[in-house]
Structure formats: structure tokens, C-alpha cells
N, C-alpha and C positions, 0 to 999 in steps of 0.2 A: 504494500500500500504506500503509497505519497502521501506528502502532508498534509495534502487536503481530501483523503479520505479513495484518491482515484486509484484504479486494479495499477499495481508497479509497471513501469513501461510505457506507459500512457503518458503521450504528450499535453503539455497543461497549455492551450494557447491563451497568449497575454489578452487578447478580447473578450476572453468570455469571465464572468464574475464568477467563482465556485465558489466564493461565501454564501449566494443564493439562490434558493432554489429557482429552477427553471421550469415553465412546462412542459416546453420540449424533452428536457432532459427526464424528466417526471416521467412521462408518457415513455420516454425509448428504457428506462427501469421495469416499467411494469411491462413491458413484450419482453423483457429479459433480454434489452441491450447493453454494450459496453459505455455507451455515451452517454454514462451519468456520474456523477459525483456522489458523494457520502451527503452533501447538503441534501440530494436531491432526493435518496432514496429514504432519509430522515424524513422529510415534507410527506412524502406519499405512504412512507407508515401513519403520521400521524394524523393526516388528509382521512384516510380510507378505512381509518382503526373501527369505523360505526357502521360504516357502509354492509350490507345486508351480503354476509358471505365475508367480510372483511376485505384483506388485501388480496386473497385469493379469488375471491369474489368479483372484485375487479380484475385484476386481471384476465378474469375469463371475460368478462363485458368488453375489455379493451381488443382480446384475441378475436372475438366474434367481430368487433367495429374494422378490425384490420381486415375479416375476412370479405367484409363486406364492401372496401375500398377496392381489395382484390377482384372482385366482378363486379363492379363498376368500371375498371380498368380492362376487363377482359371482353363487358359488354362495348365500350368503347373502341378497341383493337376490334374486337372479330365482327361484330353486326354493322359500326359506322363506321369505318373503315379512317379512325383518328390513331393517328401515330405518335402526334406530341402531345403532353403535357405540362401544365403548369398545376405544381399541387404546392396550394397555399399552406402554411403554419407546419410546416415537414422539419423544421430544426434552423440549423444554422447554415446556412446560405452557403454554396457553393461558387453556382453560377447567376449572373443575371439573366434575368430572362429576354430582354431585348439584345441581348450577344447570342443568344442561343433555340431562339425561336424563328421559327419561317412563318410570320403575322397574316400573309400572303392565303396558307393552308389553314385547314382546321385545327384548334386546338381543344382540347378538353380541360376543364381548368376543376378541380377537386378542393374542395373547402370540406372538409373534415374534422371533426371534432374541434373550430375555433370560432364557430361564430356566436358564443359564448362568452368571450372575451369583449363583444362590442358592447355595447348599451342603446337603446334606442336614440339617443345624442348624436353617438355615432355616424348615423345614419345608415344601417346594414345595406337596406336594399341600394340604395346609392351605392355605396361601395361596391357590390356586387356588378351593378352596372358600367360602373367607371373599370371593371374588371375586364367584362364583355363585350365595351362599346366596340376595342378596334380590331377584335378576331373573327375572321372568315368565316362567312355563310356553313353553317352545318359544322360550327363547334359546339361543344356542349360544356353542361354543369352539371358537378354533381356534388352532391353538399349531404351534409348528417347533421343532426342536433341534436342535445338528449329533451327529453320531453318535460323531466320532472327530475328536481340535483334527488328526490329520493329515492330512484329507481333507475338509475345509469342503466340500466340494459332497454329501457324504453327508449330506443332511438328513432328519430323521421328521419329517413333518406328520401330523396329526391336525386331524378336528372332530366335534363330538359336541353333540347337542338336546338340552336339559333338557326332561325330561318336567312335566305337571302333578300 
């Protein structure tokens, strides 16, 4: 272990804050990812300590949410024939997406488990908007939300094609 709680070997990069928990980091603990810190896997013990099933509990509502990204992704590849994606709230940023996007083609763009984070202030659906305004005719959306914070396995999915 490192000093701040990471598996030994694990690079600490100087951007990310590991005194606090992340949600990112939170969510890739509970699939049983390497890309969390001891802050984070503390938060989500004490997050999930009530939660119905507890931390195992969740877990299994998180494995089922991934499964469900996964055909979302799969209905998107095989029946509309979308090859790229943009999947919102996924961790910490690799690429941008205007380097890496063909705007031109269809895109599928995936909001998963974050629009939870917004508040009606916000403006969700606008954001969503300002999302899809400038992607080709016959991209899609597809989004999750939980329905009710006391029953996280109650999730709404939705996906919806932009027309031309």
C-alpha cells in the first residue's frame, strides 16, 4: 500500500485529490476496480453501510447498471449501426472529444448513472441538449437514473435516435 491508502505500484497522478472521495472513483471500487483510493473505498463503506443488502447489495445494483450500459452499447453497434461514443461521467478524462470524434457521423452519447449530480438549477434537459445539438442525424441517447436514493436497483433507462 502507498501512503495514501493506493494497491503499491500505482501511480499517484499530481491532478487528482486522494484526500477525497470521488464518485468516479467510488463507482470503479464497487465493480471491483483498481482506480480507487483508500478515501474512496472508506466513503462507499460508509455511503452504502444502510443501503438494503449493504455494500454487497450495491454492488450487485451497480453490476446489473453496468450490465445494462452493456446493451445499450450493443443495441447501439448491432441494430443502429453507431460506432462512436461519447459516455458522459466515465472517470477521469483521457481524451477530448472534439480530437476524437467524427461530428460528421453518428454518435451515441451515454449518461449513466450522473444525472443525479445536477439539480433542476442546472438545467438537465438543456444540458442534455447542448449535448445533442451538433451530432448527426441518427445518433442516439441513452441515459439511466435511479428512481428512488431508497431503492438503487429501481433504475429508468431510456434511448432515443435523433432524427434528420
Amino acid at each position: 500500500m502507498t501512503s495514501n491508502g493506493a494497491p503499491a505500484g500505482s501511480a499517484e497522478p499530481a491532478e487528482i485529490d486522494t484526500s477525497v472521495a470521488h464518485a468516479a472513483r467510488v463507482y470503479d471500487y464497487l465493480l471491483g476496480g483498481r482506480a480507487n483510493f483508500k478515501v474512496d473505498r472508506d466513503a462507499a463503506a460508509r455511503a452504502y453501510a444502510a443501503f438494503p443488502g449493504g455494500l454487497d447489495g450495491v454492488r450487485a445494483d451497480v453490476r446489473q447498471h453496468r450490465a445494462v450500459l452493456g446493451r445499450m452499447v450493443r443495441y447501439f453497434v448491432e441494430d443502429a449501426g453507431i460506432v462512436q461514443f461519447l459516455d458522459i461521467g466515465t472517470g477521469i478524462p483521457r481524451k477530448t472529444a472534439a480530437k476524437t470524434l467524427d461530428f460528421s457521423r453518428p454518435t451515441a452519447v451515454m449518461l449513466f448513472g450522473i444525472l443525479h449530480f445536477f439539480s433542476d438549477a442546472d438545467d438537465p434537459r438543456g444540458l442534455i441538449g447542448q449535448l445533442m445539438a451538433p451530432l448527426a442525424a441518427g445518433s442516439g441517447l441513452a441515459m439511466s437514473h435511479p428512481q428512488t436514493p431508497a431503492v438503487p436497483s429501481q433504475t429508468w433507462v431510456g434511448a432515443a435516435r435523433k432524427s434528420g
